[in-house]
C-alpha positions as CSV (number, residue, x, y, z in Angstrom):
1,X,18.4,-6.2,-18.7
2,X,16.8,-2.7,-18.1
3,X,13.8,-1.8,-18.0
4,X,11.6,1.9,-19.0
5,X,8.8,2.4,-16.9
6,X,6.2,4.8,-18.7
7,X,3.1,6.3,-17.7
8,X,0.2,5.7,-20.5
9,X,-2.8,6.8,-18.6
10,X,-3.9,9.0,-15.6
11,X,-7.0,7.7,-14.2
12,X,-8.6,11.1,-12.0
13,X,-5.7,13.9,-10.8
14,X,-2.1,12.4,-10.3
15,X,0.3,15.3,-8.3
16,X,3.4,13.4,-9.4
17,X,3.2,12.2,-13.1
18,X,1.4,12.7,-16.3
19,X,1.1,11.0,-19.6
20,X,4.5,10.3,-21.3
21,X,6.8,10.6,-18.3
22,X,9.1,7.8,-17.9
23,X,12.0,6.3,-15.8
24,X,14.3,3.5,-16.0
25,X,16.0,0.5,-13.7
26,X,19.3,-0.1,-14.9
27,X,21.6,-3.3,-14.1
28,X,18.2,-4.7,-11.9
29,X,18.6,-1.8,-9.3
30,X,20.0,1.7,-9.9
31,X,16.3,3.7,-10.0
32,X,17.2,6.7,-13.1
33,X,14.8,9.3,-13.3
34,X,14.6,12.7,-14.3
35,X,11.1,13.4,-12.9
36,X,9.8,13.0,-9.3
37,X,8.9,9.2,-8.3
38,X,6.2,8.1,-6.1
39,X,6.1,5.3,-3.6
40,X,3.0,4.1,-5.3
41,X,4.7,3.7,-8.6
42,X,7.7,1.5,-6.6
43,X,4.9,-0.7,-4.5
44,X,3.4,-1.9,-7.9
45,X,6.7,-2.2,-9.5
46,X,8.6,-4.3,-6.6
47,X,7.3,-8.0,-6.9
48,X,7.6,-7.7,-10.4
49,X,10.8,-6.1,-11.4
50,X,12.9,-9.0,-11.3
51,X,11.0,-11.4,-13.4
52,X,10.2,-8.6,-15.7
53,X,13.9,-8.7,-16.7
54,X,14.6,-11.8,-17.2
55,X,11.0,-13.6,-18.7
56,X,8.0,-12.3,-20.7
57,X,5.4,-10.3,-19.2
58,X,2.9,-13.2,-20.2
59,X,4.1,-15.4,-18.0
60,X,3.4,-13.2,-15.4
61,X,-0.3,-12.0,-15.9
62,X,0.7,-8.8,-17.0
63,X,1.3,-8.6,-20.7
64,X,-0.9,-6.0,-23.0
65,X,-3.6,-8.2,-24.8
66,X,-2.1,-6.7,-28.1
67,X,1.4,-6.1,-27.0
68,X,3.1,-9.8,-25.0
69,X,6.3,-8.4,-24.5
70,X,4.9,-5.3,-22.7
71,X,3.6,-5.7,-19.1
72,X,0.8,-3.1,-17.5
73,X,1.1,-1.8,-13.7
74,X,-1.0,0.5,-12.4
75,X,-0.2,2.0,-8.8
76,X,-2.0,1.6,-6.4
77,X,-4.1,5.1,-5.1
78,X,-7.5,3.8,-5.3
79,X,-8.5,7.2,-6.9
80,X,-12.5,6.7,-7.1
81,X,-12.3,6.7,-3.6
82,X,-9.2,9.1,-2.5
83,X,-9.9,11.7,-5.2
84,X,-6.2,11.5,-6.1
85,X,-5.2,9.3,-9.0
86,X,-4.5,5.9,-10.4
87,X,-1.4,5.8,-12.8
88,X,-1.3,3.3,-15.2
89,X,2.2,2.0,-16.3
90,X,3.4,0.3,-19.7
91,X,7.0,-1.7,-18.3
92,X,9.6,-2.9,-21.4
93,X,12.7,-3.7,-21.3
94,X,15.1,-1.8,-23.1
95,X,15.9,-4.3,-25.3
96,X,12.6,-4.7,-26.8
97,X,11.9,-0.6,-26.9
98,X,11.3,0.9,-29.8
């Protein structure tokens, strides 16, 4: 199963994404993008991508409190400290996108 990776908050002054942008991991490992990735983005997605296509979010700690079939990543630029900015992530899989 895919899944669409899509930022829904910018915590302080992201260089790489803003609210709305998206990307997608297709077949568990072809990366699709049409933006710019960051590393950061990937390090919070890796331990999770692979469950997150095959069982629910809940499962995993990481579902929305109003939304279970939607996990929530942020990455992880600790930007009250950096000055950069902490992305926050909404992760579905296609299946269940609407």
């Amino acid at each position: 199963m895919d899944l669409v990776v899509r930022v829904v908050e910018v915590k302080g002054c992201c260089p790489v994404y803003k609210v709305g942008d998206s990307f997608r991991l297709e077949e568990g490992y072809k990366l699709v993008s049409d933006i710019p990735l960051c590393m950061h983005a990937l390090a919070a997605l890796m331990p999770f991508y692979n469950a997150l296509r095959v069982s629910s979010p809940d499962k995993w700690g990481l579902a929305g409190r109003d939304s279970p079939e939607k996990a929530y990543l942020q990455c992880m630029d600790p930007e009250a400290y950096t000055g950069g900015g902490t992305v926050v992530f909404e992760v579905v899989t296609s299946k269940s996108e609407v």
